[in-house]
N, C-alpha and C positions, 0 to 999 in steps of 0.2 A: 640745469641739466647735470652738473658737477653733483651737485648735492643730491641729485636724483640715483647718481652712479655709486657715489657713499652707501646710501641707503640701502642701495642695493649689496652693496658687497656687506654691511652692517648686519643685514637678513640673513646671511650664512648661504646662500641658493644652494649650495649639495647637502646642507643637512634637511632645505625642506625638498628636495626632490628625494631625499632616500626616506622623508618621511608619508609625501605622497605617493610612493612605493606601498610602503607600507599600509599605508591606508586603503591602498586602493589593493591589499593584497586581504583583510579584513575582510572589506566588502564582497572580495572575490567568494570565501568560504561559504559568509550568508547565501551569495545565488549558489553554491554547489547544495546548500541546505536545501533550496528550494523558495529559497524565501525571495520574493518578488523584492526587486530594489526600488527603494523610494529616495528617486534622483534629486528629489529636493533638499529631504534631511542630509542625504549624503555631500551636497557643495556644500549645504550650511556647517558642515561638520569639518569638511574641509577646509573652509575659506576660517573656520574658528580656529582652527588648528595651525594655520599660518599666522594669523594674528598673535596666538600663544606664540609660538614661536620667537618672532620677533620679539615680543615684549622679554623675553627670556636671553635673547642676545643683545640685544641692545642693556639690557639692564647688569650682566653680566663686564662687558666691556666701560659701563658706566662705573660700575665700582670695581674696577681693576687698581692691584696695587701699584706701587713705584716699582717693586721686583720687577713686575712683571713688562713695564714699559721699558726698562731696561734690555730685556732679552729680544734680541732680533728675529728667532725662528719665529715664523707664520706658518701655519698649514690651514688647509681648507676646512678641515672636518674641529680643530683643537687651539685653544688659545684664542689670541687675539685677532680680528680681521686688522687691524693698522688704522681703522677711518677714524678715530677718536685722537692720535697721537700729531703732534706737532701742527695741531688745529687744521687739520684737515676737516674735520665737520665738530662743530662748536658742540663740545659737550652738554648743555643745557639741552642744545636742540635736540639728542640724543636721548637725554630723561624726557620732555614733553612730547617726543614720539612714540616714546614706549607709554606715555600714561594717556595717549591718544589712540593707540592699537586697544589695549587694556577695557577703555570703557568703549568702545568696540564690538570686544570679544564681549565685553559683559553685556551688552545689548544681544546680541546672538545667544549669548547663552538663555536668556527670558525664551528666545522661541523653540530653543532645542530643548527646554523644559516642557513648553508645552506641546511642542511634537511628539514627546517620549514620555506623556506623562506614566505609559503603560511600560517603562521601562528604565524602573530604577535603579537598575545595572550603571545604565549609561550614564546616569547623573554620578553616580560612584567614578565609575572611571575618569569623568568628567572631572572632579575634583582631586582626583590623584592626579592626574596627569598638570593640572595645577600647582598642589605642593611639588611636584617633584620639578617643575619650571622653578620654583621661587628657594628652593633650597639649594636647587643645581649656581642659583645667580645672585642671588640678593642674602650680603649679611644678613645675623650672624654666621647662620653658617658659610655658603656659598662655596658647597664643596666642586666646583670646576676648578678652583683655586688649593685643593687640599690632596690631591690624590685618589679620592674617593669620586670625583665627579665623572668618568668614566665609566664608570658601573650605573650611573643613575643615567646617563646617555643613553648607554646599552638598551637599559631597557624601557625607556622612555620611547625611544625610537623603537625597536625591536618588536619589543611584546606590548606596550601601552598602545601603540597608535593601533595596532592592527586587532586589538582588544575593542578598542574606542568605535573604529570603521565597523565592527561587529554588531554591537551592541547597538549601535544608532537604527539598525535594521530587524534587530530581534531581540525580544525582552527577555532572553535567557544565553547565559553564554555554553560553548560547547567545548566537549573536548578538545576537538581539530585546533580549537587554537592555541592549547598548551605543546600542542602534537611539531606546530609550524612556527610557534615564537620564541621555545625556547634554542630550537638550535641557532638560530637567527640571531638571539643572543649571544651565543657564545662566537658565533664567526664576525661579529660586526665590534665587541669586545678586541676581538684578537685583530681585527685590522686596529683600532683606538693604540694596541700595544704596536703593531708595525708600524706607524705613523712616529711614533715616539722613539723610535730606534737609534735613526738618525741623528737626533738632537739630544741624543742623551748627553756629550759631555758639554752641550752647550748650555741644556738645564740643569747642570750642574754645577757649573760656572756662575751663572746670572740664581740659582739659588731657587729655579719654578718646581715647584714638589707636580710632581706627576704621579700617575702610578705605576710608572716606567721606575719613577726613580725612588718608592717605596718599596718595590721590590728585589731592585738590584738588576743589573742585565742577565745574570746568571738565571735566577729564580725566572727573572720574564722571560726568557728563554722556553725556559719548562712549564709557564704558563698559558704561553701563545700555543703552545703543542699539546696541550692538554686541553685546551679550547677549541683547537681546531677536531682534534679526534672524539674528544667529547661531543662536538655537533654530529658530527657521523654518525655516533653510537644513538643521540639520541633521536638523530632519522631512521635509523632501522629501527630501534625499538619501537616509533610511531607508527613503521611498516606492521612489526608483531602486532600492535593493539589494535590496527584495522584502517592507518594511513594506507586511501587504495595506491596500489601500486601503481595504476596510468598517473596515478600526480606524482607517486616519490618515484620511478622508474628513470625519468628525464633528470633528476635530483643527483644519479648516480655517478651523472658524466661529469660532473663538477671533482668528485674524489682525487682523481690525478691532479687535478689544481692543488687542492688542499694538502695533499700529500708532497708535492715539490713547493709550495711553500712554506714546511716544515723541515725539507732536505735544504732548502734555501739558507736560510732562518738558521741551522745546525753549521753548515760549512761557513756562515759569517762567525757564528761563536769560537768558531776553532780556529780562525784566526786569517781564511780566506778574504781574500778583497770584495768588501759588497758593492753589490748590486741594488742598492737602496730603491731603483726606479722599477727593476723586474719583481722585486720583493712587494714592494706597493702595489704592483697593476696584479699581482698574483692573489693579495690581501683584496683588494677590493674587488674579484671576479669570484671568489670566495662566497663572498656575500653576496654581492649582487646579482650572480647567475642563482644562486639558491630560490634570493627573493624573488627575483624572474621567474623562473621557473613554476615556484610554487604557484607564484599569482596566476599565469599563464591557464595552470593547471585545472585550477580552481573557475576560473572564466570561462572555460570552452570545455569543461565535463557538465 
């Protein structure tokens, strides 16, 4: 049961509930298209997508450097979960789980080929959302570990899954999802920056390149606020091109969120005492009520 609870914190559980958000916000578009849901490819897409997953953190935390076992911050969403360190769960068992999720997923994948073979969109996505699992975790590159692994998050989670949920449904992809992914990127981005806030002088200390600390606190300052209004901008311009309003209307009640976590964000730079927990729960209702919302939207129009 010990080793069952590892494993389980090893899977990351909020990056796959904000990815079966996502997924399930995907699927939401295709029924507003009209497209009848086929409840089967849709678990097998999902239940594939959790197995990626895993094999993605798990392999990720299997080639962690010494920096980084060095450094004590944990967060939920970044870094390390801890179950690998001080033999809490025997690293070996960690690589044979991930190469036992893997051919798995690769057995799933033979039947979501042949469910879609009218839809080679999905197999595309299907195979991005792959390299972008093995570059996010596994040398050479293994940019979780460079800075850059943040951005491939972003949109792995963001715009891939709910690309992926699409596609598994319809052999053509559509506007609506550039309309609803990219701002989704840019607020799920800028919560990866509020997470990082906190621990900046500690990953500077222990030496963990982030993309907090490629930036500088300054510049991520005027990052996170540029992401945040930049989502805004780019939900009313999806309202101009023909996002119906009964979906973005509900959309709109979130802006005072996003607008005092940028007031928030501003008076810690200046030098006020943060609030690092009102900062967080503002960064992640940011996003979260977005994705809610839209999926919501999308499901009962």
């Amino acid at each position: 049961m010990n080793n069952l609870r590892l494993f389980f914190r090893l899977s990351r559980p909020p990056l796959l509930l904000i990815a079966a958000l996502g997924y399930f916000l995907g699927a939401g578009v295709a029924r507003y298209l009209g497209i009848s849901i086929d409840w089967g490819m849709y678990w097998l897409g999902q239940v594939w997508l959790i197995l990626l997953q895993f094999v993605m953190h798990a392999l990720n935390e299997y080639f962690e450097l010494p920096v980084e076992h060095r450094n004590p911050g944990k967060t939920l969403l970044l870094g390390s979960s801890g179950v690998l360190e001080l033999g809490k769960l025997p690293r070996p068992m960690a690589l044979w789980a991930s190469v036992a999720c893997a051919l798995a997923a690769g057995l799933l994948t033979v039947l979501i080929i042949r469910g879609s073979s009218d839809s080679p969109e999905s197999l595309v996505v299907l195979l991005v959302l792959v390299l972008a699992g093995l570059v996010y975790s596994v040398p050479p590159l293994r940019l979780s570990a460079s800075g850059y692994g943040e951005l491939v998050l972003s949109f792995f989670l963001a715009a891939l899954v709910p690309v992926f949920a699409f596609s598994l449904q319809e052999g053509e992809l559509h506007r609506l999802l550039a309309m609803v992914t990219f701002p989704l990127v840019c607020f799920f981005l800028a919560l990866l920056l509020t997470i990082e806030f906190p621990d900046y002088a500690t990953d500077l200390k222990y030496e963990k390149t982030s993309l907090l600390l490629r930036l500088g606190w300054q510049r991520g300052i005027v990052m996170h606020n540029l992401l945040i209004s930049g989502g805004f901008l780019l939900l009313v311009l999806a309202i101009m091109l023909g996002l119906p309003w009964r979906i973005a209307l509900p959309i709109m009640t979130v802006l005072p969120v996003g607008v005092a976590q940028i007031w928030l964000l501003n008076r810690i730079g200046h030098g006020i005492k943060p609030n690092w927990s009102l900062l967080l729960l503002l960064a992640v209702a940011t996003f979260g009520l977005t994705a809610y919302f839209l999926s919501y939207g999308f499901w009962t129009h």
